[in-house]
Backbone as CSV, one residue per row, in Angstrom:
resi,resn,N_x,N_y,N_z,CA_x,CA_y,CA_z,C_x,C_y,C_z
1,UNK,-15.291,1.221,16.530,-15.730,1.108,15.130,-15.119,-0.149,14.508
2,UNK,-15.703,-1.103,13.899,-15.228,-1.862,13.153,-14.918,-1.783,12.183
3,UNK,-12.962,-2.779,11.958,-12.320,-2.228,10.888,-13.041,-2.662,9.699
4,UNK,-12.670,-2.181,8.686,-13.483,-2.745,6.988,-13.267,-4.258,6.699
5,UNK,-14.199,-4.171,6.245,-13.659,-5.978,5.755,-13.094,-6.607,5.035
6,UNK,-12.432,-7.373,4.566,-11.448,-7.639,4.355,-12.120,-8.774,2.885
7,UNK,-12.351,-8.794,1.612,-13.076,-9.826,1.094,-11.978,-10.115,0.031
8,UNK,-11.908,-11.272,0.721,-10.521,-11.782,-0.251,-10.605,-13.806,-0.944
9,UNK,-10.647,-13.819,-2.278,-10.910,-15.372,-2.666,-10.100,-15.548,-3.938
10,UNK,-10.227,-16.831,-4.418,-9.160,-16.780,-5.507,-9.357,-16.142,-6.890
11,UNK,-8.441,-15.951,-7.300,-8.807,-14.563,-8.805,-9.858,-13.443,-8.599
12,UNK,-9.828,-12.933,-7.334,-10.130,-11.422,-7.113,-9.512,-10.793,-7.644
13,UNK,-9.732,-9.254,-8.077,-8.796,-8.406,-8.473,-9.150,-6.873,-7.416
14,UNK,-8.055,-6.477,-7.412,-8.197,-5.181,-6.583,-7.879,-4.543,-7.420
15,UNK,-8.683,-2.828,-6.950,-7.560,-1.776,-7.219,-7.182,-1.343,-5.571
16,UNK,-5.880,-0.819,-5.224,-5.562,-0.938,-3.811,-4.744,0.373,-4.218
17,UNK,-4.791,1.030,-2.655,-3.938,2.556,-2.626,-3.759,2.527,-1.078
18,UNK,-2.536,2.930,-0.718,-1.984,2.918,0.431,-1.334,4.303,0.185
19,UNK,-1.492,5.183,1.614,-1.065,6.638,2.182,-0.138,6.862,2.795
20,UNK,0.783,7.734,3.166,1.638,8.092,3.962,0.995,8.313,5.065
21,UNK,1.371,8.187,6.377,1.013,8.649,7.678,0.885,9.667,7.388
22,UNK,0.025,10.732,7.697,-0.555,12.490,8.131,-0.647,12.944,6.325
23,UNK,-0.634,11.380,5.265,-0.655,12.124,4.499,0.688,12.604,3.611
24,UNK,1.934,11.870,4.644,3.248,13.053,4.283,4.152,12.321,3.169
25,UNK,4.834,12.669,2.742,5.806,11.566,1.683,5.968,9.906,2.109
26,UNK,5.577,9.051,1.414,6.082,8.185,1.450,7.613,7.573,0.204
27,UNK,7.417,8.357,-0.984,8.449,8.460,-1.299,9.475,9.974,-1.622
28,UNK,10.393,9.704,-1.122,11.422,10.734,-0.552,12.351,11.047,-2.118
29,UNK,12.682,10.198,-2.993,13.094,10.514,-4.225,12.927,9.104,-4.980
30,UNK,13.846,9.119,-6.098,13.692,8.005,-7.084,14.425,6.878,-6.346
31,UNK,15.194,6.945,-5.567,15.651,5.772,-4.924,14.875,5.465,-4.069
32,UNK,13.849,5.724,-3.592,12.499,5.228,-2.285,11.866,4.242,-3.786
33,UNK,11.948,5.393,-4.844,10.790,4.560,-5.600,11.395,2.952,-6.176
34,UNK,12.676,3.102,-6.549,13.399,2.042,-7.194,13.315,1.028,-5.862
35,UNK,13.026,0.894,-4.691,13.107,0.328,-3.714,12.266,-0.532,-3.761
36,UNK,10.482,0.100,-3.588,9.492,0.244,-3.354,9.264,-1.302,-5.260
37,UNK,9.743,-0.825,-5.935,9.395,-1.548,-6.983,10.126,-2.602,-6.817
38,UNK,11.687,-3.146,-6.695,12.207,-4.291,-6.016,11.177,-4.871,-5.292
39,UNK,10.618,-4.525,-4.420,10.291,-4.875,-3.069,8.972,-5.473,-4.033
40,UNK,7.803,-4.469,-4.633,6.455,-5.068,-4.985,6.832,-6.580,-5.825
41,UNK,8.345,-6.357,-6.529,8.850,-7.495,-7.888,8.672,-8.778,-6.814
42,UNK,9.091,-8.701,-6.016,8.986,-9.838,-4.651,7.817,-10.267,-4.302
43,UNK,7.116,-9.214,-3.888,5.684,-9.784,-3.721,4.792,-10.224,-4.605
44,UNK,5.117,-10.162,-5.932,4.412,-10.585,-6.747,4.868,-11.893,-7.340
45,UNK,6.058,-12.134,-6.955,6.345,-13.638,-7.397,6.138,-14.686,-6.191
46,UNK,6.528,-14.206,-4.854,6.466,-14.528,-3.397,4.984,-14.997,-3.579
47,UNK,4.072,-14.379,-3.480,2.351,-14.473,-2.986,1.873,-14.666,-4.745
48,UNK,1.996,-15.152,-5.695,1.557,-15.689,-7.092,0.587,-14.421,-7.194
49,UNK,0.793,-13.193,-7.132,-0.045,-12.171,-7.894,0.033,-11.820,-9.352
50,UNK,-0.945,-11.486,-9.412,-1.042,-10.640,-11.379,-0.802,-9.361,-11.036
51,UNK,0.218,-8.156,-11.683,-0.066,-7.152,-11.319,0.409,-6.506,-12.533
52,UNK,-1.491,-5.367,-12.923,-1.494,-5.174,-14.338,-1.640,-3.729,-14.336
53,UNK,-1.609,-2.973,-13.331,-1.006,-1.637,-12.960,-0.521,-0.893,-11.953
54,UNK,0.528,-0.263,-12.349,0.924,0.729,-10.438,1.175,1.926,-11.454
55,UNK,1.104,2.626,-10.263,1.171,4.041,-10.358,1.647,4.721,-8.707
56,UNK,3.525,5.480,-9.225,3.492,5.332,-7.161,3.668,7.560,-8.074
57,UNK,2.566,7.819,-6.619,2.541,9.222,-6.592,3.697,9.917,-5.280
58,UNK,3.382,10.876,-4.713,4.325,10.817,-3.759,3.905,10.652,-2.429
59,UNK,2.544,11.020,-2.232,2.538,10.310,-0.281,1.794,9.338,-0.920
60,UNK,1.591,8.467,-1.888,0.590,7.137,-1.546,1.004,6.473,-3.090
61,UNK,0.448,5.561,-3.396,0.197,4.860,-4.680,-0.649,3.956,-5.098
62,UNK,-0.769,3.527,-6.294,-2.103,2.853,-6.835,-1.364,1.707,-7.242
63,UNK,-2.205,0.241,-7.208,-1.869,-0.910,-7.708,-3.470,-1.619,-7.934
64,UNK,-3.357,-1.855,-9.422,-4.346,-2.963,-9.969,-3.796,-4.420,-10.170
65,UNK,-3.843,-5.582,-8.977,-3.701,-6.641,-8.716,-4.448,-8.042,-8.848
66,UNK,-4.457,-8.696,-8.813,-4.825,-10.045,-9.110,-4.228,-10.971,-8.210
67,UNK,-5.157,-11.443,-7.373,-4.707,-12.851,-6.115,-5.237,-14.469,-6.972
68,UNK,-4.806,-15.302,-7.489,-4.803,-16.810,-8.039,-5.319,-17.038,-6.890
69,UNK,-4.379,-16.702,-5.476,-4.649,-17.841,-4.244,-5.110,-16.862,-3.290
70,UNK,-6.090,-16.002,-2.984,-7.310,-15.226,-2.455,-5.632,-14.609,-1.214
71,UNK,-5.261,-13.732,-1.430,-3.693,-13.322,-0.406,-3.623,-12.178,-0.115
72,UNK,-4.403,-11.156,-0.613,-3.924,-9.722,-0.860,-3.547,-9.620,0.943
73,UNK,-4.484,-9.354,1.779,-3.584,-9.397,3.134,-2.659,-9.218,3.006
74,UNK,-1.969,-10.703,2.970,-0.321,-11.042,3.571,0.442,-10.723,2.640
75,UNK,0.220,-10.945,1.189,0.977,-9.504,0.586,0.981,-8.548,0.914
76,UNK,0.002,-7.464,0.741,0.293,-6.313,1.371,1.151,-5.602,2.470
77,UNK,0.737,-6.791,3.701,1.379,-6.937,4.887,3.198,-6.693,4.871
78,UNK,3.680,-7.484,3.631,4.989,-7.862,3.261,5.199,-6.338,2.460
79,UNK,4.637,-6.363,1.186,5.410,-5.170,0.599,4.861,-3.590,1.574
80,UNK,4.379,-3.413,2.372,4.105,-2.263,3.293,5.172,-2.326,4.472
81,UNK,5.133,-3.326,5.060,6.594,-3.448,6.158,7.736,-3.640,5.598
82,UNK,7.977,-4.489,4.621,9.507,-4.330,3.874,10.055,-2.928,3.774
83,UNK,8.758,-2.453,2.638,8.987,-1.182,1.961,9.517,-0.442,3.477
84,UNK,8.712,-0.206,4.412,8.846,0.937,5.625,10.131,0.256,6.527
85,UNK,10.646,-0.803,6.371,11.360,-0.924,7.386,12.860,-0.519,6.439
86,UNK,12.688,-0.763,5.086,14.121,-0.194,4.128,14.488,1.445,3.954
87,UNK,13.094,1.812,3.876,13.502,2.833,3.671,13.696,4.113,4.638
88,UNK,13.047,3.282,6.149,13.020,3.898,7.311,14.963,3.383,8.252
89,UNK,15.331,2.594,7.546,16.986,2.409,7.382,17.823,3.308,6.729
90,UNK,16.778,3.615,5.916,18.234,4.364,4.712,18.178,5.906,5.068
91,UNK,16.525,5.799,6.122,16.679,7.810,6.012,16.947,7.654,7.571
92,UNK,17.504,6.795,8.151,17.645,6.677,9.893,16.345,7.473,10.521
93,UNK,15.275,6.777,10.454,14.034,7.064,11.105,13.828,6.018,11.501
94,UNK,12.536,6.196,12.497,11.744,5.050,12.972,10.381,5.181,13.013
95,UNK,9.544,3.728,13.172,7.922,4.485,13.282,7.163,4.103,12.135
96,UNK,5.794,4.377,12.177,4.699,3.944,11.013,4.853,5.153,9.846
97,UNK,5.470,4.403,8.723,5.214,5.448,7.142,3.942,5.692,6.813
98,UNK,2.818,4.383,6.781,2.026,4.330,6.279,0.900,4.778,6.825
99,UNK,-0.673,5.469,6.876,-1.593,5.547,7.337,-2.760,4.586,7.725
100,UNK,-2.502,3.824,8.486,-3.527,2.498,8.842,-3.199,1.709,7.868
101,UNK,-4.837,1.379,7.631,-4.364,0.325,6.843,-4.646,0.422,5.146
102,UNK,-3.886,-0.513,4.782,-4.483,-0.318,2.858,-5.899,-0.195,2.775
103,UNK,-5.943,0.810,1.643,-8.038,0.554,0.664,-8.029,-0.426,-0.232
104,UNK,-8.655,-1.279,-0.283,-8.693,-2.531,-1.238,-9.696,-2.196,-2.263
105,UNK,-10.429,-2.187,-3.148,-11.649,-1.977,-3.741,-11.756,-3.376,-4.384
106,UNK,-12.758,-4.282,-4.134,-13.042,-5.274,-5.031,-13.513,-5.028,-6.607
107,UNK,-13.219,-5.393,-7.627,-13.463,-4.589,-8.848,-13.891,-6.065,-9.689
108,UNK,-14.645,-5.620,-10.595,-15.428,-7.099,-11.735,-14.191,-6.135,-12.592
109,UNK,-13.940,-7.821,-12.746,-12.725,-7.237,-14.151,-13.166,-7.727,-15.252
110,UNK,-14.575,-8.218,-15.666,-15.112,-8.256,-16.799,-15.390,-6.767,-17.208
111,UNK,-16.023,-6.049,-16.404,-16.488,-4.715,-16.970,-15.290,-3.506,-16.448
112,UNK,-14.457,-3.346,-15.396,-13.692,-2.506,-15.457,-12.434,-2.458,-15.234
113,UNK,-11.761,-3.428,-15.795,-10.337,-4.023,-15.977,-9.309,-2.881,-16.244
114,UNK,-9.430,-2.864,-17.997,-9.065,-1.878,-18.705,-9.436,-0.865,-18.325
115,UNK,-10.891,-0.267,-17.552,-10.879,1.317,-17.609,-9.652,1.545,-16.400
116,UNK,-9.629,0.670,-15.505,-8.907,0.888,-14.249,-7.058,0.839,-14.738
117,UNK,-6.677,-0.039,-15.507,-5.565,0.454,-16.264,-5.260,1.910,-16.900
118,UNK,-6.270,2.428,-17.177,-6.362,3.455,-17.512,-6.366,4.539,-16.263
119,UNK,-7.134,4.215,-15.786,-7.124,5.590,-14.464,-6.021,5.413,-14.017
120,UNK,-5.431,4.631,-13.015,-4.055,4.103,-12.335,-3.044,5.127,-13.040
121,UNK,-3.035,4.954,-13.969,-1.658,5.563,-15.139,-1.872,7.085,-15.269
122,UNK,-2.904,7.567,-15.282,-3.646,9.040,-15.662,-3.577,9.483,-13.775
123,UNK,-3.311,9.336,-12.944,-2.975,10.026,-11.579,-2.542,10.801,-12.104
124,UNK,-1.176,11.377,-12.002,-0.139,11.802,-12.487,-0.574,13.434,-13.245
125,UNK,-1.398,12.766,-14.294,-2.227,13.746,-15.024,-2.837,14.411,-14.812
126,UNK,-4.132,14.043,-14.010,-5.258,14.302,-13.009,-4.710,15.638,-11.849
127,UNK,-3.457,14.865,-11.127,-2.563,15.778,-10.416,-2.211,17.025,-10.780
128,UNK,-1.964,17.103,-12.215,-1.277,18.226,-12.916,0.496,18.024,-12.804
129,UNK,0.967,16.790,-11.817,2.312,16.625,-11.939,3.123,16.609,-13.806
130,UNK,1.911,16.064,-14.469,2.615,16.284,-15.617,1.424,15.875,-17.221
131,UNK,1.350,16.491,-17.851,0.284,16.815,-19.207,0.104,15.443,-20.315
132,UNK,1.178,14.418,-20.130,0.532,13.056,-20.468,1.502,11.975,-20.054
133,UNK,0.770,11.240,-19.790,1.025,9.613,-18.806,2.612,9.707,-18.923
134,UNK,3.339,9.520,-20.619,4.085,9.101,-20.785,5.206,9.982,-20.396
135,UNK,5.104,11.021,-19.276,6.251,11.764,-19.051,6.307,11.407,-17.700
136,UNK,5.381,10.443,-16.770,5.622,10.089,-15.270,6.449,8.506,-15.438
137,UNK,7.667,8.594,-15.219,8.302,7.683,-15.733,8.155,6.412,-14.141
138,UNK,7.336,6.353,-13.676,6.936,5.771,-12.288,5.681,5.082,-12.351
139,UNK,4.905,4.553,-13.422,3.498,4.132,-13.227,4.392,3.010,-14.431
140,UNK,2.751,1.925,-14.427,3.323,0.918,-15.671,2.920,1.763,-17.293
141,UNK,2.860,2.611,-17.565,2.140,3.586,-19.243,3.223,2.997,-19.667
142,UNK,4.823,3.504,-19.102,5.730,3.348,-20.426,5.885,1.675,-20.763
143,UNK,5.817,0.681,-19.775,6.413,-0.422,-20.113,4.556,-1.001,-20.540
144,UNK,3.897,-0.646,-20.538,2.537,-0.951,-21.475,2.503,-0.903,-22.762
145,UNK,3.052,0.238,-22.965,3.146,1.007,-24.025,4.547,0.534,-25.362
146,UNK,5.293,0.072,-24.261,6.740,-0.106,-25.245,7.853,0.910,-25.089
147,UNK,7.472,1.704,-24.679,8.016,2.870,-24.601,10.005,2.539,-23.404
148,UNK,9.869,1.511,-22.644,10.347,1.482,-21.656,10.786,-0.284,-21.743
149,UNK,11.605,-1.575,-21.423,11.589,-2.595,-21.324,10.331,-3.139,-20.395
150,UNK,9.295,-4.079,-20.251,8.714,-4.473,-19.052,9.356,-5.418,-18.273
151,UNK,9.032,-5.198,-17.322,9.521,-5.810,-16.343,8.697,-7.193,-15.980
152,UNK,9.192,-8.122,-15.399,9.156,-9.676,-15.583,7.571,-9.605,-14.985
153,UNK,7.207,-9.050,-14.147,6.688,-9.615,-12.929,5.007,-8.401,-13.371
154,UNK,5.162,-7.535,-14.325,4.282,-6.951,-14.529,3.528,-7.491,-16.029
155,UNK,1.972,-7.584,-15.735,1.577,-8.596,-16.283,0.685,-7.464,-17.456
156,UNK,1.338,-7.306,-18.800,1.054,-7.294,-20.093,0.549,-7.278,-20.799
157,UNK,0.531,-9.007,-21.028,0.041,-9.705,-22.366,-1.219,-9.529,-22.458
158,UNK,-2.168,-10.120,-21.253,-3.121,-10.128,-21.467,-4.743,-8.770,-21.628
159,UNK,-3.413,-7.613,-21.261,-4.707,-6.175,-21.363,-4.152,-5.502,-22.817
160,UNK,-3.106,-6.316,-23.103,-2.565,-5.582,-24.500,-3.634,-6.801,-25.621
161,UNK,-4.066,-7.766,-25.559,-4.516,-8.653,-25.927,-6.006,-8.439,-26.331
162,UNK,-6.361,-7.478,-25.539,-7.762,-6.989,-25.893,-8.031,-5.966,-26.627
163,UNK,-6.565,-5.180,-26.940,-6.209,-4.119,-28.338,-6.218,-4.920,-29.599
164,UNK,-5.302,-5.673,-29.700,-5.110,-6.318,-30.741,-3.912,-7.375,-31.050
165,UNK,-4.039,-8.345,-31.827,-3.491,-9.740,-31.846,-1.511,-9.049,-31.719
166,UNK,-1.239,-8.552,-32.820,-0.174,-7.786,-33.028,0.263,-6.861,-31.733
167,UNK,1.414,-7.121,-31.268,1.925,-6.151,-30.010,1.771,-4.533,-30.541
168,UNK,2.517,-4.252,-31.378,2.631,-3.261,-31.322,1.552,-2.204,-32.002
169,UNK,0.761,-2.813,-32.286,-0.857,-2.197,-32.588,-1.128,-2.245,-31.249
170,UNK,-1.621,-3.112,-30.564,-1.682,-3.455,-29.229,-1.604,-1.859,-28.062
171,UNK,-0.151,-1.759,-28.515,0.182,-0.824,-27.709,-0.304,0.658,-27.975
172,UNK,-0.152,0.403,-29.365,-0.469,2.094,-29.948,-2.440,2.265,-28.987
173,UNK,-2.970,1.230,-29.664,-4.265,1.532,-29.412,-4.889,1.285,-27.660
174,UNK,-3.791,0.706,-26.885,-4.127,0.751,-25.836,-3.457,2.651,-25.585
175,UNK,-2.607,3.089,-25.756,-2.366,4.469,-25.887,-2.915,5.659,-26.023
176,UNK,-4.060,5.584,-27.050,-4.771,6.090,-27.887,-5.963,5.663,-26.427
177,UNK,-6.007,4.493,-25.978,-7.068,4.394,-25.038,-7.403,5.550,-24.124
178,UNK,-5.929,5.106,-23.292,-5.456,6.031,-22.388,-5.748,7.433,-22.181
179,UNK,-5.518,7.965,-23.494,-5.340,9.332,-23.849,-7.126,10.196,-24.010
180,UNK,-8.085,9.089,-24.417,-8.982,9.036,-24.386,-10.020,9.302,-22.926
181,UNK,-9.467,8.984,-22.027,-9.883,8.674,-20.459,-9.308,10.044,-19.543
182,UNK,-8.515,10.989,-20.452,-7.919,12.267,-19.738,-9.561,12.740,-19.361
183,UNK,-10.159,13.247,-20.710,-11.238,14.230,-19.838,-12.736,12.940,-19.671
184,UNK,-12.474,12.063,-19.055,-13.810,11.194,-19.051,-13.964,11.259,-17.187
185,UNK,-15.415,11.062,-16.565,-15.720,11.360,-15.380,-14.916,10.001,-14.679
186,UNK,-14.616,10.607,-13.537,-14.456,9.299,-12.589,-15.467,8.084,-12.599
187,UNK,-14.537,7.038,-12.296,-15.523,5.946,-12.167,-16.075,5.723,-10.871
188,UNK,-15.748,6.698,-9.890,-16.066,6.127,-8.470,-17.073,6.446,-8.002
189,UNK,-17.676,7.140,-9.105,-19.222,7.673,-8.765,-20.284,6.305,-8.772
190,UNK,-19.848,5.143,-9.114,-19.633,3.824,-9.303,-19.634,2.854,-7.991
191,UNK,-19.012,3.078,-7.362,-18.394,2.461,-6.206,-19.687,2.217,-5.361
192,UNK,-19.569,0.984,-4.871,-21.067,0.501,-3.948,-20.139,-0.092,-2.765
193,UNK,-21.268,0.252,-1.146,-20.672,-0.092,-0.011,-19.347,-0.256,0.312
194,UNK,-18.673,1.254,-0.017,-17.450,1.409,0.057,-16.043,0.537,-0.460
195,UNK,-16.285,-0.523,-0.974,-15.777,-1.372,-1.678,-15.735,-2.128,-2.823
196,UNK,-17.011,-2.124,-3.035,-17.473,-3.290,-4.439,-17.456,-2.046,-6.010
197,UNK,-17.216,-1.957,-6.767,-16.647,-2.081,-8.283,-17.844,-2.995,-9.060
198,UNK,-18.832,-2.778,-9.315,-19.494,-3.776,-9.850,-21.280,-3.497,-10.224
199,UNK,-21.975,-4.214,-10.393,-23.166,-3.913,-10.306,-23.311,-5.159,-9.190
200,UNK,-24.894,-5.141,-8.866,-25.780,-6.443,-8.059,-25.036,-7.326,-7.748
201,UNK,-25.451,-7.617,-9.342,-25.189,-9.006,-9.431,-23.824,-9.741,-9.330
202,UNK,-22.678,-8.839,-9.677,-21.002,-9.215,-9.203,-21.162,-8.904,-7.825
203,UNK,-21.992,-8.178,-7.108,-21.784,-7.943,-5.403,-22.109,-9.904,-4.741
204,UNK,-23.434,-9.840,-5.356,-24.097,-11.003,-5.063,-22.905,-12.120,-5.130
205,UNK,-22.188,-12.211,-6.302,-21.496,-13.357,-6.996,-20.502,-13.271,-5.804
206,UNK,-19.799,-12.105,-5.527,-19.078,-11.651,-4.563,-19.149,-12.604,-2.908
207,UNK,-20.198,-12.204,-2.682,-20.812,-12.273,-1.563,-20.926,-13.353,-1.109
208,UNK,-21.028,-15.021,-1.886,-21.055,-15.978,-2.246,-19.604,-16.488,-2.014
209,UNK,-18.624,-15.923,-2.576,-17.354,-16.407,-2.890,-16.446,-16.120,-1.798
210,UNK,-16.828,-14.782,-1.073,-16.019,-14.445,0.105,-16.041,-15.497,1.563
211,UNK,-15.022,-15.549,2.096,-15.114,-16.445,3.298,-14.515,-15.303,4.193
212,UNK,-15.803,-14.691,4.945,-15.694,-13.764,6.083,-15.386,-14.508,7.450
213,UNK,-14.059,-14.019,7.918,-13.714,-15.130,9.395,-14.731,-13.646,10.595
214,UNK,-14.561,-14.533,11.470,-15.695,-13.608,12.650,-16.496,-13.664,12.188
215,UNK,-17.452,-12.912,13.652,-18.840,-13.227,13.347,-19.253,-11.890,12.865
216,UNK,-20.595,-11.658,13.107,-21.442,-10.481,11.884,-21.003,-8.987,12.619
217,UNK,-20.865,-9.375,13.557,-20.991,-7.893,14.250,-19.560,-7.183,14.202
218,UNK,-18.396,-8.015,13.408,-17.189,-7.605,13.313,-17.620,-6.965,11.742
219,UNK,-18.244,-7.406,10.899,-18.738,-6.720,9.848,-19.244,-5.918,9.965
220,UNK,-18.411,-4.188,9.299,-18.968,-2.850,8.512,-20.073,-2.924,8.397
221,UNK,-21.464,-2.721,9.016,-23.158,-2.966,8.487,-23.316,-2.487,7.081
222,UNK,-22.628,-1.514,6.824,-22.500,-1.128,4.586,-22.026,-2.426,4.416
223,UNK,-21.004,-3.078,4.655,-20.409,-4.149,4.056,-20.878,-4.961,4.157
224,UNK,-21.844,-5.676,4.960,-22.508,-7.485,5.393,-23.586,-7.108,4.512
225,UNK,-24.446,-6.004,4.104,-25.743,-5.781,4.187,-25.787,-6.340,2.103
226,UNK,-26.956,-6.722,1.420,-27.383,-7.060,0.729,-27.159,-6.223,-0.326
227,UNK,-26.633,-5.915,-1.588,-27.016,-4.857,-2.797,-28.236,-4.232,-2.630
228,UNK,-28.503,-2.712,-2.179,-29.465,-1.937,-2.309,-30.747,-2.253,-3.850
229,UNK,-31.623,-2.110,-4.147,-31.923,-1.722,-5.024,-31.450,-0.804,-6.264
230,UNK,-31.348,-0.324,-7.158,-31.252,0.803,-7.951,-32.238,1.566,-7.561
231,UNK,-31.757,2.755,-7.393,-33.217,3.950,-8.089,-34.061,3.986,-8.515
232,UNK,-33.869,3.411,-9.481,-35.065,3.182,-10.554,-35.929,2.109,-10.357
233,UNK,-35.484,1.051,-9.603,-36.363,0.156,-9.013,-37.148,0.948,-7.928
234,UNK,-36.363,1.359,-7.035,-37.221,2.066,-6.238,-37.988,2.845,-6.505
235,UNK,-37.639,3.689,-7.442,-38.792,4.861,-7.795,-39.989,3.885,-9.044
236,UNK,-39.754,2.893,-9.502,-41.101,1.840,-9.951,-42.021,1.483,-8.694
237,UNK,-41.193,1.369,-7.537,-42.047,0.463,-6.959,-42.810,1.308,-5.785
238,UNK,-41.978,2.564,-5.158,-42.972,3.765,-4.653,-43.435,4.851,-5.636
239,UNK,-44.780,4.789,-5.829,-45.128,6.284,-6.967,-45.104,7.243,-6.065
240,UNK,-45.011,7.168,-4.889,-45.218,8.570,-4.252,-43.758,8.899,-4.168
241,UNK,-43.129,10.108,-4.689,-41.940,10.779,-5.030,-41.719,10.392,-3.212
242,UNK,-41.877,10.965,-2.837,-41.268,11.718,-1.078,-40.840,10.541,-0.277
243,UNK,-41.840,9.337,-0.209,-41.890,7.871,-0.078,-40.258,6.967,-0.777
244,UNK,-40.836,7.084,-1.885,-39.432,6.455,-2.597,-38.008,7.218,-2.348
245,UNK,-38.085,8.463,-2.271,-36.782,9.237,-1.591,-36.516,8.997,-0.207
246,UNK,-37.113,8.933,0.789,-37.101,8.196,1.565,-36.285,6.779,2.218
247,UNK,-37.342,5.814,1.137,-36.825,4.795,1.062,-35.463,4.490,0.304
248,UNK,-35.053,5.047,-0.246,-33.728,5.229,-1.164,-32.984,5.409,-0.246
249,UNK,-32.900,6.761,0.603,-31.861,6.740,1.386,-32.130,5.572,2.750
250,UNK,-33.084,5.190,3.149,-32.605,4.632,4.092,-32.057,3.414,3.815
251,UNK,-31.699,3.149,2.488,-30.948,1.758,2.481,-29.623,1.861,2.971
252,UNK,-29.177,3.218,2.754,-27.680,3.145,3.331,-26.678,3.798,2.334
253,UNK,-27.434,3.021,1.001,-26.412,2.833,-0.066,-26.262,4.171,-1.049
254,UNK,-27.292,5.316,-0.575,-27.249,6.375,-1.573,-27.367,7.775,-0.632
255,UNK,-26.555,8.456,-1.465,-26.529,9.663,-0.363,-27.364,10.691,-0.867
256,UNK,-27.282,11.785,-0.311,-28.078,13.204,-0.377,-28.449,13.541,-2.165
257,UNK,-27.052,13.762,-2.477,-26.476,14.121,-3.715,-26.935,13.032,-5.068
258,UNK,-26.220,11.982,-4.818,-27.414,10.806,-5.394,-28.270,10.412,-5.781
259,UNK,-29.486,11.148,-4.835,-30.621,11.092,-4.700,-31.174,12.225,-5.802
260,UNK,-30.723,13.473,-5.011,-31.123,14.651,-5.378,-30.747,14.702,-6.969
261,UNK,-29.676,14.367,-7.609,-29.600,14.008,-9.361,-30.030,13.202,-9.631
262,UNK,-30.917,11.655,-9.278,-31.607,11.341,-9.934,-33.068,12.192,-9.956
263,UNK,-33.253,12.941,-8.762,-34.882,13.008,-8.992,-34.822,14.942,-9.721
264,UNK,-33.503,15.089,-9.498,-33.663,16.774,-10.158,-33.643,18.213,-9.432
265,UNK,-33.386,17.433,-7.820,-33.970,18.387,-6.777,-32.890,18.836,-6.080
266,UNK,-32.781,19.862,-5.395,-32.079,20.491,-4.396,-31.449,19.521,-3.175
267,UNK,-30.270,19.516,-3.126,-29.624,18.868,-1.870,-30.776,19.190,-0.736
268,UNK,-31.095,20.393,-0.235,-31.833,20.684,0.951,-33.244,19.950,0.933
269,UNK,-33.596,20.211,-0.243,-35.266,19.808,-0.434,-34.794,17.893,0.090
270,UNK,-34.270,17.272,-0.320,-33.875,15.466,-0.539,-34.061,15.994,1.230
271,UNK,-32.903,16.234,2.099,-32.875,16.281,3.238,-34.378,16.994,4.053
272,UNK,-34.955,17.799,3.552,-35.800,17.746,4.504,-37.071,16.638,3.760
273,UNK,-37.177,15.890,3.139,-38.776,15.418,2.920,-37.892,13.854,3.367
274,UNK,-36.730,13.273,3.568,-35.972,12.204,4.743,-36.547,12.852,6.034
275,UNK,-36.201,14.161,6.339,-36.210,13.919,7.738,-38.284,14.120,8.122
276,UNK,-38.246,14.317,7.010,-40.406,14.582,7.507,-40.839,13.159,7.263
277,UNK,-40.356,12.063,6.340,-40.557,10.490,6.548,-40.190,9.977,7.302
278,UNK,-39.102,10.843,8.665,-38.233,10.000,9.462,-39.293,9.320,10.704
């Protein structure tokens, strides 16, 4: 199987989450975590990243990043082996912490910057570990917020900037954001060819900007392949219902479920009038 691809250029932004092996703790108490944050403070001055949220849970964690010089790789590379080789010292173990490799998600940070500041911080919540942001003293909420000093290397100014001119309005109403996004749906219902954050046309822009090393056949076929249509294009351009369902799924890009809520119908019914077009 070929691994995922890797689409990395300058001023990308990720959201990225890395796992414990089997799933199991990667952090062991507050001193794994105080480690783990040293260690990211490095990589973010080391490799010139923006980094405008983390959130560390306990087998994995979330980071919303920014590459100037297209790096996430060899960052990653650095704060994932640092992190595992310190803290696989301090508990006298040996061996892989982590589960393969990092999820990268390419994300348009024109349209979901801020919501993704928002989710990152709300884990915690989501989890039920604790009833609002500002009691997981391990994500960036408190030093967003004021609540906490920020730290040098975590970048601020500029998502507090889109609250308001004044910091500390800034903060209240990025707060008030936050708090707002508890009962709102996931955004990942969102998510195109397992990676892209975006509509079309940022895939397209995407697609353009990436410099894929190897050749095609090392490329994920979801990942090389073109922005699907929408739905709704498709269902303009086949009138015959069964036809356009059909054709919907065989792009790749839409599943059973997908399908079946745009057109109103039964998971089973979508699957059998695919397999009678097959």
């Amino acid at each position: 199987m070929a691994r995922p691809l890797r689409i990395e250029f300058s001023g990308a932004l990720y959201h990225v989450t890395s796992r414990g092996d089997r799933r199991e703790a990667i952090f062991e108490d507050d001193e794994d975590r105080q480690i783990f944050l040293y260690t990211l403070a490095e990589v973010v001055e080391r490799f010139n990243w923006l980094c405008h949220a983390y959130c560390l849970m306990t087998n994995h964690y979330h980071l919303l990043v920014e590459t100037p010089d297209g790096n996430l790789s060899k960052g990653m590379r650095h704060l994932n082996g640092v992190y595992t080789q310190a803290t696989n010292r301090r508990h006298s173990r040996s061996g892989h912490l982590f589960q393969g490799r990092f999820k990268g998600i390419i994300v348009d940070k024109d349209s979901y910057l801020l919501e993704l500041t928002r989710y990152v911080v709300l884990n915690p919540v989501r989890a039920g570990i604790v009833r609002q942001p500002g009691k997981w003293p391990w994500s960036s909420y408190c030093a967003m917020t004021g609540k906490t000093p920020t730290p040098s290397w975590l970048a601020t100014d500029g998502i507090l900037a889109q609250f308001a001119k004044r910091r500390t309005t800034a903060q209240k109403r990025y707060s008030e954001f936050v708090a707002e996004g508890i009962k709102k749906e996931s955004i990942w219902s969102e998510l195109q060819q397992q990676i892209y954050l975006g509509d079309e046309k940022f895939i397209k822009r995407v697609q353009r900007k990436a410099n894929v090393q190897g050749d095609e056949s090392s490329v994920p076929r979801a990942q090389r392949r073109a922005p699907a249509p929408t739905l709704e294009k498709i269902a303009a351009k086949h009138r015959d219902r069964n036809k356009a369902i059909s054709v919907a799924y065989a792009t790749g890009a839409y599943s059973y479920r997908e399908i079946a809520e745009y057109y109103g119908l039964h998971l089973a019914t979508v699957g059998r009038i695919v397999r009678e077009k097959m």
